[in-house]
C-alpha positions as YAML, in Angstrom:
chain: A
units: angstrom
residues:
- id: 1
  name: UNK
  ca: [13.33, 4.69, -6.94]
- id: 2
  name: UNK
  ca: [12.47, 6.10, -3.91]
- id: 3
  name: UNK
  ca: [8.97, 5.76, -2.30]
- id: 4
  name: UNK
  ca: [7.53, 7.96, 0.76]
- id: 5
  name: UNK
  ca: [4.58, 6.58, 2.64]
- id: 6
  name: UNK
  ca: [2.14, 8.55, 4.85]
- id: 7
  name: UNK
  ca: [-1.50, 8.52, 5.93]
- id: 8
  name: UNK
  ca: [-1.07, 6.11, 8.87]
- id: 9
  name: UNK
  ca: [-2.75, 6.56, 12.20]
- id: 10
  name: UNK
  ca: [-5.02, 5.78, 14.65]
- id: 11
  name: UNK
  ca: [-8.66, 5.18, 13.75]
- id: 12
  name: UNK
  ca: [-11.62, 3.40, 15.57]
- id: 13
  name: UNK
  ca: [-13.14, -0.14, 14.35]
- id: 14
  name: UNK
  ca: [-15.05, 0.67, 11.30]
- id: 15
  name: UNK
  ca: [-13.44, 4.09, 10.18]
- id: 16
  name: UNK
  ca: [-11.55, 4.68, 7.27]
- id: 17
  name: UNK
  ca: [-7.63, 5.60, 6.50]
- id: 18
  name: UNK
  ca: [-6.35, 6.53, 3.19]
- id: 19
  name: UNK
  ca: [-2.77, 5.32, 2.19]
- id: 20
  name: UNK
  ca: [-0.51, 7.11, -0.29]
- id: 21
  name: UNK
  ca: [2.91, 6.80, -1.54]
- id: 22
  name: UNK
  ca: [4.76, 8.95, -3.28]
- id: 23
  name: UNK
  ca: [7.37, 7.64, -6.02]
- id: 24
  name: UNK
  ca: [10.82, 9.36, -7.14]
- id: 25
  name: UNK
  ca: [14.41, 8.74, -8.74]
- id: 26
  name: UNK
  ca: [12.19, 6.82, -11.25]
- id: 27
  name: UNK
  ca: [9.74, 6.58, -14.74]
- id: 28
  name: UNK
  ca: [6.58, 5.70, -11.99]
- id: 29
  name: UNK
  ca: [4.98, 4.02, -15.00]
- id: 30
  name: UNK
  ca: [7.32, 1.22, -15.19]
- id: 31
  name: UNK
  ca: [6.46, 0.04, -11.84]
- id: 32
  name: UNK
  ca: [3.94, -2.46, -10.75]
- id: 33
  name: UNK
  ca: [3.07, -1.07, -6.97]
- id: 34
  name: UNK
  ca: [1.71, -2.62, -3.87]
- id: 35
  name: UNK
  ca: [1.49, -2.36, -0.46]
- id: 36
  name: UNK
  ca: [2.43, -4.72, 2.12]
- id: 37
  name: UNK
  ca: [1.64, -4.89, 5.84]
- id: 38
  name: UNK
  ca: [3.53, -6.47, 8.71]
- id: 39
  name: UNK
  ca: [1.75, -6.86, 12.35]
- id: 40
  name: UNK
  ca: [3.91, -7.18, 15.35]
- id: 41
  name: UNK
  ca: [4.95, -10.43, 15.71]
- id: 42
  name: UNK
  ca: [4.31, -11.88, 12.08]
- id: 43
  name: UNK
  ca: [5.66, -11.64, 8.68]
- id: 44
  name: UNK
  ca: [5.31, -8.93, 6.30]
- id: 45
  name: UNK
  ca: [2.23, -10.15, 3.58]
- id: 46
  name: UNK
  ca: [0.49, -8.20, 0.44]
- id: 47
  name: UNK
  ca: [-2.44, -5.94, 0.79]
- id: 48
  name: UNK
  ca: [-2.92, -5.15, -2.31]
- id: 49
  name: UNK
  ca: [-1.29, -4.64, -5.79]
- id: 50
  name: UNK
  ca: [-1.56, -2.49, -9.14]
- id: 51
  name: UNK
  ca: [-0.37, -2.92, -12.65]
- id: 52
  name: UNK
  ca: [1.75, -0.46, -14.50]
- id: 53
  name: UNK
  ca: [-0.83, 1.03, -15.80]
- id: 54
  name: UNK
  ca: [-3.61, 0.54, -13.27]
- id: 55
  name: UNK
  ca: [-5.49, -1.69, -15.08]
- id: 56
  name: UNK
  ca: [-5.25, -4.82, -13.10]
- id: 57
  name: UNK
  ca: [-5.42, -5.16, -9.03]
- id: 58
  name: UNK
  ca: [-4.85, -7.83, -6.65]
- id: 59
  name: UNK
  ca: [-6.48, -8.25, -3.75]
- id: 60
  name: UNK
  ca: [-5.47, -10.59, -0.50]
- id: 61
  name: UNK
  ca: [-8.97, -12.15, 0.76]
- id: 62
  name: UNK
  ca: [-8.56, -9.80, 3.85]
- id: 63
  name: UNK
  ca: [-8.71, -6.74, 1.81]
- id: 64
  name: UNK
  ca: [-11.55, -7.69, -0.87]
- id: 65
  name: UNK
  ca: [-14.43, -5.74, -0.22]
- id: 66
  name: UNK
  ca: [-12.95, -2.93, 2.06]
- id: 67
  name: UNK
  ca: [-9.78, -1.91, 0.62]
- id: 68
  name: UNK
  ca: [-9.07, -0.31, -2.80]
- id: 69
  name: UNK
  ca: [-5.70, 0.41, -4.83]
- id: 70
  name: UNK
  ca: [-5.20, 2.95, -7.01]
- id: 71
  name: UNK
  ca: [-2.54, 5.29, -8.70]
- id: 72
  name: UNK
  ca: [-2.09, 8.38, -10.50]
- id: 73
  name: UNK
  ca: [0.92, 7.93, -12.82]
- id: 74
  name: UNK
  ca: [0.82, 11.61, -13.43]
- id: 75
  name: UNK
  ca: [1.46, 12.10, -9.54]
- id: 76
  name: UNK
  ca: [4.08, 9.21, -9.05]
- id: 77
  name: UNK
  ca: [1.53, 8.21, -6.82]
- id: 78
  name: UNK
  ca: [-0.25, 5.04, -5.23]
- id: 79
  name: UNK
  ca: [-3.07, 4.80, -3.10]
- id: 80
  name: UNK
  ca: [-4.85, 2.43, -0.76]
- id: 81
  name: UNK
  ca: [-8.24, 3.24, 0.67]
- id: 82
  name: UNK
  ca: [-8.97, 1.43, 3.61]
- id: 83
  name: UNK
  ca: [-12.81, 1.28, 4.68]
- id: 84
  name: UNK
  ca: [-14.52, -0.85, 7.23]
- id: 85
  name: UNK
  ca: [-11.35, -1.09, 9.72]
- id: 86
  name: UNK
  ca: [-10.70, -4.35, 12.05]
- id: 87
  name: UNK
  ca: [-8.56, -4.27, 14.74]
- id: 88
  name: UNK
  ca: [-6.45, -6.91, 12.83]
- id: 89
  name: UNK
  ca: [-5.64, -4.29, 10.53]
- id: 90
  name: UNK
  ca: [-2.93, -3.31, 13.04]
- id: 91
  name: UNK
  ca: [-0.13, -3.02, 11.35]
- id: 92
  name: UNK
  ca: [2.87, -1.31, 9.59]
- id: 93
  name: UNK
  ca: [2.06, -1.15, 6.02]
- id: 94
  name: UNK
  ca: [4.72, -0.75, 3.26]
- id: 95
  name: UNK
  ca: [5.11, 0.85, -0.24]
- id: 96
  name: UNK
  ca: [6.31, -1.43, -2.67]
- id: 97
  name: UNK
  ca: [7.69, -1.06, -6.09]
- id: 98
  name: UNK
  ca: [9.20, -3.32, -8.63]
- id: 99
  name: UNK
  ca: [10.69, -3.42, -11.85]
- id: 100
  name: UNK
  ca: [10.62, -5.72, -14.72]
- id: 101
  name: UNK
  ca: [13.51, -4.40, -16.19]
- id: 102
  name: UNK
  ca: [16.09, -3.44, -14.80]
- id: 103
  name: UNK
  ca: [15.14, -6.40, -12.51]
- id: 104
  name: UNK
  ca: [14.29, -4.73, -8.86]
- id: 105
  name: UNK
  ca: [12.41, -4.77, -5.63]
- id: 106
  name: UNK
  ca: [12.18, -1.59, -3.58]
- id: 107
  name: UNK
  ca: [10.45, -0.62, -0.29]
- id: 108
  name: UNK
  ca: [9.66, 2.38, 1.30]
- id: 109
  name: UNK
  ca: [9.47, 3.22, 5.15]
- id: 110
  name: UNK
  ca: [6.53, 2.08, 6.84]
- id: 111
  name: UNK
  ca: [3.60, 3.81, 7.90]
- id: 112
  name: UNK
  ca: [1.81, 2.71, 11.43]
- id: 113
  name: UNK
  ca: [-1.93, 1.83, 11.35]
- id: 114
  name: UNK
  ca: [-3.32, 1.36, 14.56]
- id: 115
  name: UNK
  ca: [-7.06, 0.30, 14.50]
- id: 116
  name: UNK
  ca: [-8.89, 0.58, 18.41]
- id: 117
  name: UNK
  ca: [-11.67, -0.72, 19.55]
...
């Protein structure tokens, strides 16, 4: 599978940026999705995650509350809605897909998020 991330960009503290990436080469539904982030200087960590199906999310503590997860398996698509920006939301943030069976892990290219104050 192929994902394509976009929706990065500059915002001020306390704005808002939507996330989405877009899935192909692959049944979307069979995927658990989540996005990662990576800040310069420090290693890549989860956002957030979604079940197959949607019907479960994760959470890391520095997302509960502001961000939110989401996907439209008719749109081989996953979102992350990103409210109440901090300036430690800097980061490069990463599609991620994987597969129970076959067994795989797959990333898609970063998208920048750069938070000002």
């Amino acid at each position: 599978v192929q994902l394509q991330a976009s929706g990065g960009g500059t915002v001020q503290t306390g704005g808002s940026l939507r996330l989405a990436c877009v899935a192909s080469g692959g049944i979307f539904s069979n995927y658990s999705m989540g996005w990662f982030r990576q800040a310069p200087g420090k290693e890549r960590t989860v956002v957030a995650a979604i079940s197959k199906s949607g019907d479960r999310t994760y959470y890391a503590d520095s997302a509960k509350g502001r961000f939110t997860i989401s996907r439209d398996n008719a749109e081989n698509t996953v979102y992350l809605q990103m409210n109440s920006l901090k300036a430690e939301d800097t980061a490069v943030y990463y599609c991620y897909a994987r597969s129970t069976w076959p067994p795989g892990d797959y990333w898609g290219r970063g998208t920048l998020v750069t938070v000002s104050s």
